[in-house]
Each structure stands twice: as C-alpha cells, then as structure tokens.
C-alpha positions in Angstrom: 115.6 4.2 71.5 114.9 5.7 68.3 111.6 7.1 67.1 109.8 4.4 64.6 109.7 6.8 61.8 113.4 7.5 61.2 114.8 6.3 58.0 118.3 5.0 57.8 120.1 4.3 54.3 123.0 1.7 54.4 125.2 1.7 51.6 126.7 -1.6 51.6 126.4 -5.1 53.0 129.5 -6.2 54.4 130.7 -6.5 57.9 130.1 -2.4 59.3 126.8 -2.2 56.6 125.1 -5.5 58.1 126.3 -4.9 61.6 124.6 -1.0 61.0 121.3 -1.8 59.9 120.4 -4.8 62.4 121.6 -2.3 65.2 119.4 0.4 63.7 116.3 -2.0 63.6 116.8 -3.5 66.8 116.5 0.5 68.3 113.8 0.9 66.1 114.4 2.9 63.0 113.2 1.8 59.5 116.3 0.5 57.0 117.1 1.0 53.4 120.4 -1.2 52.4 121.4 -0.5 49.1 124.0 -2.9 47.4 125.3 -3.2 44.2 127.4 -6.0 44.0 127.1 -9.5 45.9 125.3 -9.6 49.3 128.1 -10.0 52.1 131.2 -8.0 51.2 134.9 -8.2 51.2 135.1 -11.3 54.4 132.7 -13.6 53.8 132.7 -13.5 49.3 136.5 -12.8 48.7 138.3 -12.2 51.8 138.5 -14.2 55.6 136.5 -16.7 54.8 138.1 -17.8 51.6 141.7 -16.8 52.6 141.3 -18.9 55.8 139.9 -21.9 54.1 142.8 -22.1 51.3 145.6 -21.5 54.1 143.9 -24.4 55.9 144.0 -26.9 53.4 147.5 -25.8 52.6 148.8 -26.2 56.4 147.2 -29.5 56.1 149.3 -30.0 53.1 152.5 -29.0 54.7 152.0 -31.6 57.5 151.3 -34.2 55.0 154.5 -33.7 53.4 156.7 -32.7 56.5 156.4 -32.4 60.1 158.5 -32.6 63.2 157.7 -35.7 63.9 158.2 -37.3 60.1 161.4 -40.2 62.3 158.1 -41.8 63.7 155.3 -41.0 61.9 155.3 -41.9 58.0 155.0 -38.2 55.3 154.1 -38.6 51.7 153.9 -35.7 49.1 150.1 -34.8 49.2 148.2 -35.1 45.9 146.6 -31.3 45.4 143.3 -31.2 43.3 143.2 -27.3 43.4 139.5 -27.5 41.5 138.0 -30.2 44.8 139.8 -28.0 47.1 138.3 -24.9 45.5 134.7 -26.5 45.2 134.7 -27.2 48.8 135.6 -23.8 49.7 133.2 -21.7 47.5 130.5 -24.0 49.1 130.9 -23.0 52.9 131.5 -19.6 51.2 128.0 -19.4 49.8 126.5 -21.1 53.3 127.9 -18.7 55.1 126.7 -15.8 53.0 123.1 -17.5 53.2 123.1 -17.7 56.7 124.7 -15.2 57.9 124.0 -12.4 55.4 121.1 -13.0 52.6 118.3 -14.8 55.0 118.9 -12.5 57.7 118.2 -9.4 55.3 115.0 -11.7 53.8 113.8 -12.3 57.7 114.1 -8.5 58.7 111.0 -6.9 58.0 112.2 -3.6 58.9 114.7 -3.6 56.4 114.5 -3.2 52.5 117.0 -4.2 50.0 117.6 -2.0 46.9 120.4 -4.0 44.1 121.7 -0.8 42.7 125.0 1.9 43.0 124.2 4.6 45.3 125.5 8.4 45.1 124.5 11.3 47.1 122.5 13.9 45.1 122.2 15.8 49.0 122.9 15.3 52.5 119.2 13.7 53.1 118.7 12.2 49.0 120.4 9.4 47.4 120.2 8.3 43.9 120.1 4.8 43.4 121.1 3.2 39.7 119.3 -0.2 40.0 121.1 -3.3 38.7 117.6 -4.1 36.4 117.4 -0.5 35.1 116.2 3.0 36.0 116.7 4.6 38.9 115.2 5.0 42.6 115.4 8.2 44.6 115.7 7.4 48.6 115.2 10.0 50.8 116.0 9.8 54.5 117.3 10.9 57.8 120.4 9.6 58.3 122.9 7.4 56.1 125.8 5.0 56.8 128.6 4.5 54.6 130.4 0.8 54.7 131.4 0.9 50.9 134.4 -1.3 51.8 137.7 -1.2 49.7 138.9 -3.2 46.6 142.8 -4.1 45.7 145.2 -1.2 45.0 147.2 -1.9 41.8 150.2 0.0 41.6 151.4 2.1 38.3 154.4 -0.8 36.7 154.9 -0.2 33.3 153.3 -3.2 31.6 151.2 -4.4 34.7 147.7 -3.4 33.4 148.3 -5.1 29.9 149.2 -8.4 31.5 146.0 -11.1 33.4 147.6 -10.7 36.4 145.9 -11.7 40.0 144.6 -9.5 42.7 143.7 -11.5 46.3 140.2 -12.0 44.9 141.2 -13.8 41.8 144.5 -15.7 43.4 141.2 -17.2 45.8 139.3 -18.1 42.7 142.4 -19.4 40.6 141.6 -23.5 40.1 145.1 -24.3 39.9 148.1 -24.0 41.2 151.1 -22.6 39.4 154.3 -24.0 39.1 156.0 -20.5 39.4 154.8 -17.6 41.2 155.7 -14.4 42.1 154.0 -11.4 44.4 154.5 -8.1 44.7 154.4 -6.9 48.2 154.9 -8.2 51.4 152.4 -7.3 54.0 149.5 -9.3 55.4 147.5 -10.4 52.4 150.6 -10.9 50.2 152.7 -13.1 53.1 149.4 -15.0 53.8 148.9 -16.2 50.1 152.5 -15.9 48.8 152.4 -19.2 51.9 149.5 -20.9 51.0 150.7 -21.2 47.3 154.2 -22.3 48.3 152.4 -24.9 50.7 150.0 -26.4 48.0 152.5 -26.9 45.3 154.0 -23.3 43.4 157.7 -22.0 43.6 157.0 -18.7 45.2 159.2 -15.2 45.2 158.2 -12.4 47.4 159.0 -8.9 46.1 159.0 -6.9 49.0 159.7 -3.3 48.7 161.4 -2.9 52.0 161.2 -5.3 54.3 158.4 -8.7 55.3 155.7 -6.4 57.5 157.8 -3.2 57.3 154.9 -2.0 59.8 155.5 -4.0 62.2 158.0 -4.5 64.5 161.2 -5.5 62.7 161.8 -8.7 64.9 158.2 -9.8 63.4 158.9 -9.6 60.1 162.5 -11.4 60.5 160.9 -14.0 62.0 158.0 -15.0 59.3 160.9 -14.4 56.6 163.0 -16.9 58.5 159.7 -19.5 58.8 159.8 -18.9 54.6 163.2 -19.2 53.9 162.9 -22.7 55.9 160.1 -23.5 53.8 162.1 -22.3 50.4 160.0 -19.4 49.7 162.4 -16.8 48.2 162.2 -13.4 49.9 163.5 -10.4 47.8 163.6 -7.3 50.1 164.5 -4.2 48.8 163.3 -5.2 45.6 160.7 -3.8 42.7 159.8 -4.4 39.7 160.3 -1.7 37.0 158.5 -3.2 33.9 156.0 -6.4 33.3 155.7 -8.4 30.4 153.5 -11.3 29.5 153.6 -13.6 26.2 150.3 -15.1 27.0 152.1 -18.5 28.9 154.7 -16.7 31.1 155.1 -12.8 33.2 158.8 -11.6 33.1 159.6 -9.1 35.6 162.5 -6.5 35.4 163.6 -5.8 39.0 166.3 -4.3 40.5 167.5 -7.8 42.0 167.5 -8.6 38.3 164.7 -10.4 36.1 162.3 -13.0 37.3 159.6 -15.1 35.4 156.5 -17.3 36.6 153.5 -18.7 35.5 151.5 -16.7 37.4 151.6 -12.8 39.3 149.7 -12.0 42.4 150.0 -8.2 43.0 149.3 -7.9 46.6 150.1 -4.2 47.5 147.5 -2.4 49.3 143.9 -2.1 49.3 142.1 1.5 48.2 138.2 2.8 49.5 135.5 1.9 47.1 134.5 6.0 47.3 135.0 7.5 44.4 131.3 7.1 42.8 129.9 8.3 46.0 129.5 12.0 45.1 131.1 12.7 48.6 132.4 15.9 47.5 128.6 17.4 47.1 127.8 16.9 50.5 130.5 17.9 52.6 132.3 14.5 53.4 136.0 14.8 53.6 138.4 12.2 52.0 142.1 11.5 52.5 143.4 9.4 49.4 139.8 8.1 49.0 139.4 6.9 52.5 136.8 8.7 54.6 137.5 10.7 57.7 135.3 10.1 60.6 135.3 10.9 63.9 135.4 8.7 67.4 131.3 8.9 67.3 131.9 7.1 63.3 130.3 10.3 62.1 131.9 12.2 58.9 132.2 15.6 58.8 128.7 16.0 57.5 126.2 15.7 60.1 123.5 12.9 60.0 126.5 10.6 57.4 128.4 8.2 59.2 130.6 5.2 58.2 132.5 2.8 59.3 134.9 0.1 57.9 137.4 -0.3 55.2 136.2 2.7 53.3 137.3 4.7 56.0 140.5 5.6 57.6 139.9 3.0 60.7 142.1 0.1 60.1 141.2 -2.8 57.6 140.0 -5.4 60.2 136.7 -7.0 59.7 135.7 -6.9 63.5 137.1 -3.2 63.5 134.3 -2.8 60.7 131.8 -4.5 62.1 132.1 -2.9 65.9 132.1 0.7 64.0 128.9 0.1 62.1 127.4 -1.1 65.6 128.2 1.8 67.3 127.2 4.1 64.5 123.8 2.7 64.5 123.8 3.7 68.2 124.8 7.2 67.3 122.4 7.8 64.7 119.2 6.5 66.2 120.0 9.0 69.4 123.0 7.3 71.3 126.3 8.1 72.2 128.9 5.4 71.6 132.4 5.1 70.9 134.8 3.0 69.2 138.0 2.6 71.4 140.8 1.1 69.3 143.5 1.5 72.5 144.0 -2.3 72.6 143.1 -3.2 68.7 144.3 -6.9 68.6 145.6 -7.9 65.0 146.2 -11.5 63.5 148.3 -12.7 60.5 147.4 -16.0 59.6 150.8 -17.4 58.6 152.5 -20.2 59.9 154.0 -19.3 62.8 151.2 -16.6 63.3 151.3 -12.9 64.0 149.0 -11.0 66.6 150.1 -8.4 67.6 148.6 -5.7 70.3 148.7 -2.5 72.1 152.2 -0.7 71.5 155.3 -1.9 70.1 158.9 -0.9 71.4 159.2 1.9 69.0 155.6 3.5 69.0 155.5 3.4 73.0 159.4 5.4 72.8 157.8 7.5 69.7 155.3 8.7 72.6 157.0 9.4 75.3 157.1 6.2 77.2 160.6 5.1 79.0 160.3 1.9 78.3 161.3 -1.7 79.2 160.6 -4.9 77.4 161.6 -8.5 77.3 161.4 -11.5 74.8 161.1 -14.8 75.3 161.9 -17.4 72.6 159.7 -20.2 72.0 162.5 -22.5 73.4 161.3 -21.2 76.7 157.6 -22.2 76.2 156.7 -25.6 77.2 154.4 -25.9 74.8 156.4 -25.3 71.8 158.9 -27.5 73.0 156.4 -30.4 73.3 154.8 -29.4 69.6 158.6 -29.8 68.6 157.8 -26.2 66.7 160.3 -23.3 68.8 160.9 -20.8 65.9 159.0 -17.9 66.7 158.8 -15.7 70.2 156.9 -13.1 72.7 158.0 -9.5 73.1 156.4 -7.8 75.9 156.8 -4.3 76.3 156.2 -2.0 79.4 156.1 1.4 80.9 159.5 1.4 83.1 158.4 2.6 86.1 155.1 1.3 86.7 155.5 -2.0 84.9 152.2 -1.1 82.9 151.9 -3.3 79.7 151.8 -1.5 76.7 152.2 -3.7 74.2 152.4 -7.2 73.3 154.1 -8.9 69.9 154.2 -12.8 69.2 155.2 -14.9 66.6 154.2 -18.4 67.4 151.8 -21.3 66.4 148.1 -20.4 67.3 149.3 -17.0 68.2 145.7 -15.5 67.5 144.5 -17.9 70.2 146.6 -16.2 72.7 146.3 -12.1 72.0 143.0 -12.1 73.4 144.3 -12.4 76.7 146.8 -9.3 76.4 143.8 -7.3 74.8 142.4 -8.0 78.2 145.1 -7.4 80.2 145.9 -4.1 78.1 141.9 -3.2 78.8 142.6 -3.7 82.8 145.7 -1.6 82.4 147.9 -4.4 84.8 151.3 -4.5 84.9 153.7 -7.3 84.0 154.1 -8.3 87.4 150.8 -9.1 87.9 150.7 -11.1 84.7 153.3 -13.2 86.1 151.5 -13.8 89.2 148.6 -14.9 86.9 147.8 -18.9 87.2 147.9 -20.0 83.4 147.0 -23.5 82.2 149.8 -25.5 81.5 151.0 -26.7 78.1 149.2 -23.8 76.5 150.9 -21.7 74.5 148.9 -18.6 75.8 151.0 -19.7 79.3 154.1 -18.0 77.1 152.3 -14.9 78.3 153.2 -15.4 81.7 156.6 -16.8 81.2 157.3 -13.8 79.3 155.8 -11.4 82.2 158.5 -13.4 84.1 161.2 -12.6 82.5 161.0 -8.8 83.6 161.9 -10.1 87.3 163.6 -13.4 86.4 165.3 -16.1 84.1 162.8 -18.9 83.2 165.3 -21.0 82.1 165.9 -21.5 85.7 162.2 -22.5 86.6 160.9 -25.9 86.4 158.7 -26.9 84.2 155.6 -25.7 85.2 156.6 -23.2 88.3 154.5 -20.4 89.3 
C-alpha cells in the first residue's frame, strides 16, 4: 500500500483514467483527475455503449423484416423512427455515465475533479487551462496518461470541405439516409456500414484492400459474404481520390468509378489525443502520436504512466481499463503486469467476430509448425437448430504438442463463446483435451469442442450430441 500523502494526476476519465484513480485510492494515494471534455470517455459517451445500442435496434430490425423462419412466422417491413430510437439510446447513455462515471467521482472523497486541458510544464508540474478560465498549476508525484484517441480523417482532396460523419456523429445522426457510403472497412466501419443497411440506408463499403485485412482472410470473406446476402455493396480494392458535396448529395471519384449518397461515414482509423500534451518536454516517447509504454504501463519517463487508446496497446476498452488498473498498482509501490498473450477481441456484426490468441499465419510468422482445422457452422448443432449456418471455427495448434494457439470464429453470439478459448489459451491445453471437455449441448460455444474434434476425427460422423 501506498503512503497517504502521494499525489497522483489522472489525465482523463475514460475507461484506463477511471479504472487508475479508484485503484490509486483504494491503495491509498490522494487523486487529481483532470478532464476537459465530457466525464466518461470514448465507450460510454460516443463509442460501446452507443454503437451496441444502435446495432441492437437494427438486428431487431432485420428480424422484423426477415428471418429464417419468415414460412411460419408472419415478417413485416419495420417502421424506423431514427429520432425515438436515438432518444432511447442517449438516455441509457447518460445513466450509465451517471452511474458509472460522474457519481462515483462525486462519492470519492479522495479524489478531486479539475474541468480543464492538461499539459506538462515538467515531469512532477502540470498546467491546467480550466474550462471557466485561468489556469491551475498541479504538482504531484506521479501522473497517468489515459487521453484516449479521436477519429483519424484521411487526406482526400475535397473531404475536409464537405459535413461528412466520423463514428461519433454517424451515432448522433437522427435519421437515416437513403444512400450511404464508408470509407474503410475495419471494425468500426463494418459495424455501422451494418447497422445503417439494417435500419433502412443503401450502403457501399469502400474498402482499401480487403473486409478486416488484419485479420485472417477467411474472416473477412465471411462477414463480406453475410453483407453481400444482406445487399450491402462491398468495394475492395477501392479509394476514393476526390470528394464533392453540393449541400444535398457527396460524389465520390474512385477507382471502381464514381459513387454518390446522401450521406459519408469516414471510418478509417482512430489517432491518440497527444499532441497538446507537451510530451516532448518531459521525456515521453511517441510513435505516430501514440505513446510507448512498457509491460509495467510506465513511459519512458519515470514516475508517467498510461494506458489505453492513447497508447500503442490495442484499442479495446477492457485492454484500457485492465492497464490503468495495473498502473495504479505500479505507481503507488506495486509491481503488476499487463499480459496481452490471450487478448480476446469481438466484432459486433451479424455473424460476429472474436477472435483470440494466434491465427494461422502469425503462429507460422513465429516459428510454430502448425496444424489447424475448421469446422463450418453446418457441423454445429446449434446453428443448425437457429437455421443460421453461415459462418465457422478455425482452431489452430502447435503440431506436435497439440497446444492451442489460436482460435477464429465467425458465428452468431460468437463473443459469448471466446471466453472459453481465452481460458483455455490461459491453461495452455491442447486440442485434445478440449475435445474431451463436456460442453452443454445446443450451445454454440459446444462448436468449440466439435472443432477440437475435428483434429482426431470427422464430426459429421458423430451423433448428435456424442462425446
């Protein structure tokens, strides 16, 4: 535990910033959170929450109008009333940042709230610019950085002269266009670029490569084959060299040729809200904007950590949120770590992504001889019953040993089920004990097993619900 008297400054108050300071009251230090925009950050104002909410309503949406069992049950063509639906989700928006953010600050004595823009005058002063005027130096002991990261717009002739939308405004937009087009075609694009198709807009993907180009290839063919089926138009290989806007319609010159639509979500990337920080004055090495930081969350200044989107960890809320934890630990006299090893990530299309641990390529890129399998959703008991089999389960393992490495699935409620192969990844077992594994059945985590299976056997073969 900490001495009483050490000061901590948070700069921040998203996921790694809130998750800092309680940790660093809880072991006893004395908190200064300085924030300068809305209490909360990226997940609960203008990111998760809000994202999950709209794709939600719009699977909701989808099933109205079409489902796989439409021969017995009756569909209709929802009605959407974008402004009711919107309403509804700014409301639990601003709940959850009440509960879980703003009265939690307000209850925590040992913590005190400056509304201002922080920048480092030294490595033990900051200068805060307070949102009511003048300014507030804070000295102290040790500081986090969660700063978080904002939208990355990309140089197009033409695009900064037009209204376009970035994710925040696309969650705030109280309609839904007719036409819409977005530019890029990884998790926050694919997610959206969905929800808009499913709540009413004609929607064209500009991807620069491929859907997920970081991801296994097999992933990304699969969600663009779930789009395609849902007449979302997937332009791969395809940018757009100029943007135009006449105040009603955007016209896009691409290679593919030239596109228009109501609206334009540019959807390419997010970049480290750093660049005010004065990092440069105190020792606290960047790479394009993003802060470097070691296992132990600390920069390379000593007594300055961070954690979270601002850094180079990856852009996952409970990545963020774990880091700040274990930087409080560090900085009030602990030694923790953050172990990324078996990092599970979600994409919250329909079918969804989750992905952990090593794919095919990254395992071979290190040295592994590896084998992997995949099983189809055809195979799955569950997706048969659901009537839903696009999608599948890739397992991959070390050759010899049978030691998973790595597990990719594209399938409904897919997030549901990765936790499991987190935990098998943690316990370092091998395929063949996931197999011998009892699994509920009718689950679609059991697709785990069946696809652990398949390294010893064909499941196709089995009955329905064979150990």
């Amino acid at each position: 535990m900490s001495d009483n008297n050490l000061h901590i400054a948070v700069i921040g108050s998203g996921a790694s910033a809130m998750a800092a300071a309680l940790k660093a009251t809880e072991r006893g230090a004395r908190v200064t959170l300085i924030e300068r925009g809305t209490i909360g950050g990226t997940c609960v104002n203008i990111g998760c929450v809000p994202s999950k909410i709209m794709i939600r309503a719009a699977h909701i949406a989808h099933l109205r109008r079409e489902s796989p069992f439409d021969g017995g049950l009756s569909a209709q063509v929802p009605v959407v009333n974008r402004s009711a639906l919107l309403a509804q989700q700014q409301a639990r928006v601003e709940e959850l940042r009440e509960s879980k953010y703003q009265s939690i600050l307000d209850d925590n004595a040992a913590i005190t709230v400056l509304r201002g823009e922080a920048r480092f005058v030294n490595e033990r002063t900051l200068m805060v610019t307070l949102n009511n005027g003048g300014e507030q130096t804070v000295h102290f002991d040790r500081a986090f950085i969660g700063t978080g990261a904002r939208p990355a717009i990309p140089p197009i002739p033409g695009l900064s002269e037009t209204p376009y939308l970035t994710s925040t405004r696309a969650l705030e937009l109280d309609h839904i266009p007719e036409r819409l087009v977005v530019i890029g075609a990884s998790v926050v694009a694919i997610e959206l670029a969905q929800a808009f198709a499913r709540l009413g807009s004609k929607v064209t993907i500009l991807a620069r490569s491929r859907v997920l180009s970081q991801e296994d290839p097999a992933v990304g063919d699969a969600v663009e084959a779930a789009f395609r089926r849902e007449g979302i138009e997937v332009l791969k290989q395809t940018q757009a060299s100029e943007i135009a806007h006449n105040g009603r319609v955007f016209t896009l010159q691409t290679n593919a040729g030239t596109l228009e639509a109501e609206q334009l979500l540019v959807a390419t990337g997010r970049t480290p809200n750093t660049e005010i920080l004065n990092l440069e004055a105190i020792g606290v090495a960047t790479e394009r904007g993003a802060i470097r930081i070691d296992n132990h969350l600390q920069t390379t200044s000593s007594g300055i950590y961070a954690a979270g989107d601002c850094t180079d960890q990856p852009q996952f809320v409970y990545v963020a949120a774990a880091g700040g934890s274990r930087a409080a630990i560090n900085m009030t006299g602990g030694n923790a770590s953050l172990d990324l090893s078996a990092m599970p990530k979600v994409i919250f299309t329909d079918p969804q992504v989750a992905t952990v641990g090593l794919s095919e390529a990254e395992a071979q890129a290190q040295g592994f001889d590896t084998d992997s399998r995949i099983l189809t959703l055809s195979d799955v008991p569950r997706a048969l019953i659901n009537f839903d089999t696009g999608g599948f389960i890739k397992m991959v393992a070390e050759r010899e040993s049978g030691r998973l490495l790595g597990v990719q699935a594209v399938t409904g409620e897919a997030g549901e089920l990765i936790q499991t192969a987190v935990m098998a990844l943690r316990a370092r077992i091998t395929v063949h004990n996931l197999a011998d594994e009892l699994f509920p059945y009718l689950t679609m985590v059991e697709g785990l097993k069946l696809c652990a299976q398949t390294f010893t056997k064909d499941v196709s073969q089995l009955s329905c619900c064979a150990g």
